[in-house]
N, CA, C and O atoms as a GROMACS GRO file, in nm:
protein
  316
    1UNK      N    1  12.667  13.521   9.056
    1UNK     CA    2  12.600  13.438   9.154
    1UNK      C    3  12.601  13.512   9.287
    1UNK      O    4  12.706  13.564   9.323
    2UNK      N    5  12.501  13.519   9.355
    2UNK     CA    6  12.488  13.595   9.456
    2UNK      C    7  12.569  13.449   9.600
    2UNK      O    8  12.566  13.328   9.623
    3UNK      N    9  12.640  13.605   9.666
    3UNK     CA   10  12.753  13.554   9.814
    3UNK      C   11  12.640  13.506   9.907
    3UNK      O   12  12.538  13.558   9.953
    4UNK      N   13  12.706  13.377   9.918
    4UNK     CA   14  12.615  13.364  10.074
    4UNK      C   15  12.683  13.388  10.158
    4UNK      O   16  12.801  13.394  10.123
    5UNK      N   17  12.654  13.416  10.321
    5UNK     CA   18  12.752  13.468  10.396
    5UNK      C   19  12.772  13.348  10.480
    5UNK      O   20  12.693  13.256  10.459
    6UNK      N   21  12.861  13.332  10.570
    6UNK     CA   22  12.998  13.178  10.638
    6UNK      C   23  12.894  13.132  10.712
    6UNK      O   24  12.939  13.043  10.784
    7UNK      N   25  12.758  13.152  10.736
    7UNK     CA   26  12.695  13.078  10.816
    7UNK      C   27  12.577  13.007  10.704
    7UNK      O   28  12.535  12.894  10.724
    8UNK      N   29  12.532  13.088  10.586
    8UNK     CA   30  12.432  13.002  10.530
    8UNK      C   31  12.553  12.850  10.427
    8UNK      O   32  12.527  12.733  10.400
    9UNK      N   33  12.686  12.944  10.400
    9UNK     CA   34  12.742  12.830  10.325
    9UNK      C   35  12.807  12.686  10.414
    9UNK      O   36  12.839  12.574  10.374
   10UNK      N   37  12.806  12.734  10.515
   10UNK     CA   38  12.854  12.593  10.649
   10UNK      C   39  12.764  12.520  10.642
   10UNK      O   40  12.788  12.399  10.641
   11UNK      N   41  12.611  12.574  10.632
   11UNK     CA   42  12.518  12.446  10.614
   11UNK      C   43  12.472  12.354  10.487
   11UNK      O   44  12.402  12.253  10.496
   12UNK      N   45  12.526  12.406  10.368
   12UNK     CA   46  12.513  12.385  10.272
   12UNK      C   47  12.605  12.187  10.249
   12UNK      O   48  12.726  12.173  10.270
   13UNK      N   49  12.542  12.107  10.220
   13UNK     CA   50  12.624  12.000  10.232
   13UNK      C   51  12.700  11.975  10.063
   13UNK      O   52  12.646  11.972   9.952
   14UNK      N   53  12.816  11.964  10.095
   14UNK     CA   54  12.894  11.985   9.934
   14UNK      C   55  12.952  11.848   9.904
   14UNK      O   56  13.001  11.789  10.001
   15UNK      N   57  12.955  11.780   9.771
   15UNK     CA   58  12.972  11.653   9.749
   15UNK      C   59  13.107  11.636   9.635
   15UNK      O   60  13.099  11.674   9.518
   16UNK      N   61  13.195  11.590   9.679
   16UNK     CA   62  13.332  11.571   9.649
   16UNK      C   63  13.285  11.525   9.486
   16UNK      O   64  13.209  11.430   9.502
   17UNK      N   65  13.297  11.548   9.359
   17UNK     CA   66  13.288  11.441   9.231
   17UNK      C   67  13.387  11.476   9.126
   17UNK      O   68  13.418  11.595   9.133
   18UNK      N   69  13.438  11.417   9.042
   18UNK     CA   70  13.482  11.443   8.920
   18UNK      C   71  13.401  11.346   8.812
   18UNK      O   72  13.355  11.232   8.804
   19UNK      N   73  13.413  11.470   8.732
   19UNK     CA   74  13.338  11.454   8.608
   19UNK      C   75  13.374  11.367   8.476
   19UNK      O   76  13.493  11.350   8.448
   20UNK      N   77  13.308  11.333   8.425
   20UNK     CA   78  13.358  11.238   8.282
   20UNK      C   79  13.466  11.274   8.242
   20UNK      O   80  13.549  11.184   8.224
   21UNK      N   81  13.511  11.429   8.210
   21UNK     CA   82  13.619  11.480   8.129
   21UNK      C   83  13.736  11.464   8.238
   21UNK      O   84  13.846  11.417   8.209
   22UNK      N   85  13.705  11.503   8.354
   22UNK     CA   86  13.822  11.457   8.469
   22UNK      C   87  13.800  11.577   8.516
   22UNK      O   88  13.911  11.592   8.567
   23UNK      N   89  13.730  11.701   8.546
   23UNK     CA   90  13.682  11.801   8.607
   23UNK      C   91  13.668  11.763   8.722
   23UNK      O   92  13.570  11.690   8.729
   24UNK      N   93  13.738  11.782   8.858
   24UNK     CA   94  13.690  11.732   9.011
   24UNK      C   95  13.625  11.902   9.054
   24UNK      O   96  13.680  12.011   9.035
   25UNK      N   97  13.510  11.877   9.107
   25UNK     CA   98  13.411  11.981   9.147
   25UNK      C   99  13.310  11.948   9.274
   25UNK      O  100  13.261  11.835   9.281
   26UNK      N  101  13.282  12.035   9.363
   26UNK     CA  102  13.201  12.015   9.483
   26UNK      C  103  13.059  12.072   9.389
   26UNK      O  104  13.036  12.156   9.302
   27UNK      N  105  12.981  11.964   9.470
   27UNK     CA  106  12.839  12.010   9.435
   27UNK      C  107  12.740  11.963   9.524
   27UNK      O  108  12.760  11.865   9.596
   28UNK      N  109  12.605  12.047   9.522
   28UNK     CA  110  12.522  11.994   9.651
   28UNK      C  111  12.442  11.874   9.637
   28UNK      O  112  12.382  11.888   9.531
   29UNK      N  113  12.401  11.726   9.708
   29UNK     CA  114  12.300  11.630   9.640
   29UNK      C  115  12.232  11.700   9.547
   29UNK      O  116  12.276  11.673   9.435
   30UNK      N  117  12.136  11.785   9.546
   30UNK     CA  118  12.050  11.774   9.415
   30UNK      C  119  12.121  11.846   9.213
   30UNK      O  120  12.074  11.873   9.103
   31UNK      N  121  12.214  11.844   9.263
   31UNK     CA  122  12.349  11.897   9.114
   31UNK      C  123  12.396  11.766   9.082
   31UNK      O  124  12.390  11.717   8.970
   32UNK      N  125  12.457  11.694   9.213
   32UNK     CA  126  12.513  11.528   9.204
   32UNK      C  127  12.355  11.455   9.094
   32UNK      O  128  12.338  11.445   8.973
   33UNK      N  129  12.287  11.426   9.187
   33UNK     CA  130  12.160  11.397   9.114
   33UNK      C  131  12.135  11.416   8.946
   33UNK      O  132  12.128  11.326   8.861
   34UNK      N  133  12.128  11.523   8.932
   34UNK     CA  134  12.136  11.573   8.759
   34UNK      C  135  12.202  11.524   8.671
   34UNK      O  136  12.176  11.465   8.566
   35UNK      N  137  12.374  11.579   8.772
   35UNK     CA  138  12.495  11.514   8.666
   35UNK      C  139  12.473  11.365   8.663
   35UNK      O  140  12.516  11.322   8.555
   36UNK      N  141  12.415  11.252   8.750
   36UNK     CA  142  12.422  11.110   8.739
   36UNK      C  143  12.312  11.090   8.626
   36UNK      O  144  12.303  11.002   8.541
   37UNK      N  145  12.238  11.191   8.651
   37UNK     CA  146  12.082  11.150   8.531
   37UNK      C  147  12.146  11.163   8.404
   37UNK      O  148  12.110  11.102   8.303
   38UNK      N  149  12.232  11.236   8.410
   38UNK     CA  150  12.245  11.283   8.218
   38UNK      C  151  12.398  11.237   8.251
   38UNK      O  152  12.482  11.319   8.216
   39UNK      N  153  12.440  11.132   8.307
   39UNK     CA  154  12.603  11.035   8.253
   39UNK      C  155  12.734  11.147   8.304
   39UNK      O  156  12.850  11.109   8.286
   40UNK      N  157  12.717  11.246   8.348
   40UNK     CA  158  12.845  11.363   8.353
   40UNK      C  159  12.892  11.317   8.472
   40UNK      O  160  12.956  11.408   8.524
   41UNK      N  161  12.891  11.241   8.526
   41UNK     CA  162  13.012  11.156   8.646
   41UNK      C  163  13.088  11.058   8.616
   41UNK      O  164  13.047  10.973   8.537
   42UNK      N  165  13.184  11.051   8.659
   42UNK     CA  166  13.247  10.936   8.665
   42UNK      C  167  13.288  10.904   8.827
   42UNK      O  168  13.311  10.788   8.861
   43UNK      N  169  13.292  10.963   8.878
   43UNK     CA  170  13.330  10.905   9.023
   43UNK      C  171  13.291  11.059   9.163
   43UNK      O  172  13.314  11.180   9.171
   44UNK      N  173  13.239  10.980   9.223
   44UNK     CA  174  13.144  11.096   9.346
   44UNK      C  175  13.212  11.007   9.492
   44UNK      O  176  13.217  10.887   9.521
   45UNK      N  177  13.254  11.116   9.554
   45UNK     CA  178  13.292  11.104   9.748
   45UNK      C  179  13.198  11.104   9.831
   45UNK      O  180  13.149  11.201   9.889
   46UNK      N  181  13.165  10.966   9.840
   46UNK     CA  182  13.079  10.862   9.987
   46UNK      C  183  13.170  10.924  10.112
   46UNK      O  184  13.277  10.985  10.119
   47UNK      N  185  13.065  10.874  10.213
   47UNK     CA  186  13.184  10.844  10.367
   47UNK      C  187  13.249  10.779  10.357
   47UNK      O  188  13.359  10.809  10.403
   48UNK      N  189  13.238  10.657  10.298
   48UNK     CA  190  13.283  10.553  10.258
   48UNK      C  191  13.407  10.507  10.174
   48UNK      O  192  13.454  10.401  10.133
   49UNK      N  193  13.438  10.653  10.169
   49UNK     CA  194  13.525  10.690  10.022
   49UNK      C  195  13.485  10.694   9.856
   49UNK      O  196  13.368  10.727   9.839
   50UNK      N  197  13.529  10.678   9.782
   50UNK     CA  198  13.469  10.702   9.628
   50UNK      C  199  13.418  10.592   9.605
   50UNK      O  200  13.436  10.479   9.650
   51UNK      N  201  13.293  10.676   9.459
   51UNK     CA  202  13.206  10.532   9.445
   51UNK      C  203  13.238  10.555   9.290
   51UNK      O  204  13.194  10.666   9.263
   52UNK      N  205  13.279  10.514   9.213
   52UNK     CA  206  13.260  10.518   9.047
   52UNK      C  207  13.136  10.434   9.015
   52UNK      O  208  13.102  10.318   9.039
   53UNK      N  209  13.069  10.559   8.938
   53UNK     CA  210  12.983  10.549   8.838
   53UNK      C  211  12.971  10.424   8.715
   53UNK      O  212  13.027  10.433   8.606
   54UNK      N  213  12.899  10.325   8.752
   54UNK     CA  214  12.901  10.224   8.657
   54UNK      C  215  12.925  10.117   8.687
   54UNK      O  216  12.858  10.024   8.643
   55UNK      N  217  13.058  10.093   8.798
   55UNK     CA  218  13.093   9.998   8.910
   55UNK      C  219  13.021   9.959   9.059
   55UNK      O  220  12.997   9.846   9.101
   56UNK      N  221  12.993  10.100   9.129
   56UNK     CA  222  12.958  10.114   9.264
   56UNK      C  223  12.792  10.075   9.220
   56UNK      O  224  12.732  10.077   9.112
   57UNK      N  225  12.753  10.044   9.350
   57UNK     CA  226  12.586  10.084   9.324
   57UNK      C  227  12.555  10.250   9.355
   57UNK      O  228  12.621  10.322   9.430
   58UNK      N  229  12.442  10.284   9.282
   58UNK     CA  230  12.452  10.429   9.300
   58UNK      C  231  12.267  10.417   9.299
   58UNK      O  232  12.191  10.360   9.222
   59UNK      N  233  12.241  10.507   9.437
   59UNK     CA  234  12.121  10.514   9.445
   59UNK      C  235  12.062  10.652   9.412
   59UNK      O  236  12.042  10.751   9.482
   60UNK      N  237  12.040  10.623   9.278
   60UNK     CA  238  11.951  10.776   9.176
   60UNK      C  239  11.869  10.726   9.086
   60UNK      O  240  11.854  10.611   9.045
   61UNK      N  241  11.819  10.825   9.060
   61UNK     CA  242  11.689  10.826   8.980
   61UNK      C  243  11.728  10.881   8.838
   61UNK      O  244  11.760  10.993   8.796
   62UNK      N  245  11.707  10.726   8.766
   62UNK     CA  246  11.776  10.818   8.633
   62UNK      C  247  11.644  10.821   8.558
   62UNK      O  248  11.535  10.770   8.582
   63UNK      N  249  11.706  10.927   8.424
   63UNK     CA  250  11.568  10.990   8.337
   63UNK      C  251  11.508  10.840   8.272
   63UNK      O  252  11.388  10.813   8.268
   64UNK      N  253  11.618  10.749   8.223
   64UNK     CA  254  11.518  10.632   8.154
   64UNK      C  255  11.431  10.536   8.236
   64UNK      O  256  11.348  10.459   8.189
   65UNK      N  257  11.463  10.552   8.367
   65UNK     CA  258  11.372  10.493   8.456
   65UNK      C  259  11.212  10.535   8.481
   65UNK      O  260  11.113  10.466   8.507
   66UNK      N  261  11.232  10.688   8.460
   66UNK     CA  262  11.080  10.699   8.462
   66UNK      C  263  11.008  10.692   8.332
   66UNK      O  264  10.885  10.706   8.329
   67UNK      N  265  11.086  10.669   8.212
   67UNK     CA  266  11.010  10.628   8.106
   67UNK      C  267  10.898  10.484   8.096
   67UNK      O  268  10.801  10.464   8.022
   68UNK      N  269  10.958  10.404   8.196
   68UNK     CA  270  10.947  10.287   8.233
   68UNK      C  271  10.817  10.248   8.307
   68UNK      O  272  10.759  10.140   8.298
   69UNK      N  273  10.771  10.391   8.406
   69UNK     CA  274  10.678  10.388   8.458
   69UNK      C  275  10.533  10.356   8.406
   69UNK      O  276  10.448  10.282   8.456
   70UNK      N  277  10.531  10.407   8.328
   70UNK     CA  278  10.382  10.446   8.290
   70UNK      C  279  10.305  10.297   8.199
   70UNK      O  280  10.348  10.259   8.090
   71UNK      N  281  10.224  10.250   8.249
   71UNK     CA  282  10.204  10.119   8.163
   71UNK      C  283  10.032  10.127   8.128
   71UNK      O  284   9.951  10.034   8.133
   72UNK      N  285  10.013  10.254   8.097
   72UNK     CA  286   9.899  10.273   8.036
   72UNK      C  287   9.850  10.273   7.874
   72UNK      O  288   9.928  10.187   7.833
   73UNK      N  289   9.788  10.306   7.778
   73UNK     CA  290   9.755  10.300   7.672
   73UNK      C  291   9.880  10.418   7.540
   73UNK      O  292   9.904  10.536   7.562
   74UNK      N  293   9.921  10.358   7.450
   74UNK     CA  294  10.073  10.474   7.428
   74UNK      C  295   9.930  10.572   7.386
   74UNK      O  296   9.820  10.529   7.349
   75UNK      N  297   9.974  10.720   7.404
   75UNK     CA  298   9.897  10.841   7.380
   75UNK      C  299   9.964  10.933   7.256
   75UNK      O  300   9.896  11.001   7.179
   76UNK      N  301  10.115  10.921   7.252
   76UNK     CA  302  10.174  10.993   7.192
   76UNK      C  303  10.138  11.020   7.034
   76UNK      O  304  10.131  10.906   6.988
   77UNK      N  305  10.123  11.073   6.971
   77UNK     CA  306  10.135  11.092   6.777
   77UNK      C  307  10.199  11.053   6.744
   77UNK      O  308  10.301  11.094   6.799
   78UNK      N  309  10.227  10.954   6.645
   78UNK     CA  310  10.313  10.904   6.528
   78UNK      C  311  10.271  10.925   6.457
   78UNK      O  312  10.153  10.907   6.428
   79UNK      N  313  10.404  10.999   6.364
   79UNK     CA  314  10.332  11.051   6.227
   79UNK      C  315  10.393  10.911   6.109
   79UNK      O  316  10.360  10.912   5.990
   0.00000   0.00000   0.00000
């Protein structure tokens, strides 16, 4: 992975979480984002202090939500 140098990584905003397995790891909003889409959180660091996954409200965009969208004619093949 390529070094960033102490001024591009200061701006970088890093998000306190541990993971399902109990892995605690910094990551930037859009990694947080992912891991909430595909279930790999269990608990992420608010200002607010921690929010667990499942309990807290958590404002993301998960993958079955946009399945949800589309209320047009089904297009897909069934075989």
């Amino acid at each position: 992975m390529p070094q960033q140098s102490p001024q591009a990584s200061a701006t970088v905003h890093r998000i306190e979480l541990i993971m399902s397995d109990g892995t605690q790891i910094h990551v930037t909003p859009r990694v947080l984002e992912v891991l909430l889409d595909t279930n790999r959180v269990a608990k992420f660091k608010r200002s607010s202090g921690w929010a667990t996954v499942g309990h807290d409200p958590v404002r993301a965009k998960h993958i079955k939500d946009y399945c949800n969208l589309y209320n047009g004619p089904e297009r897909r093949i069934i075989y």
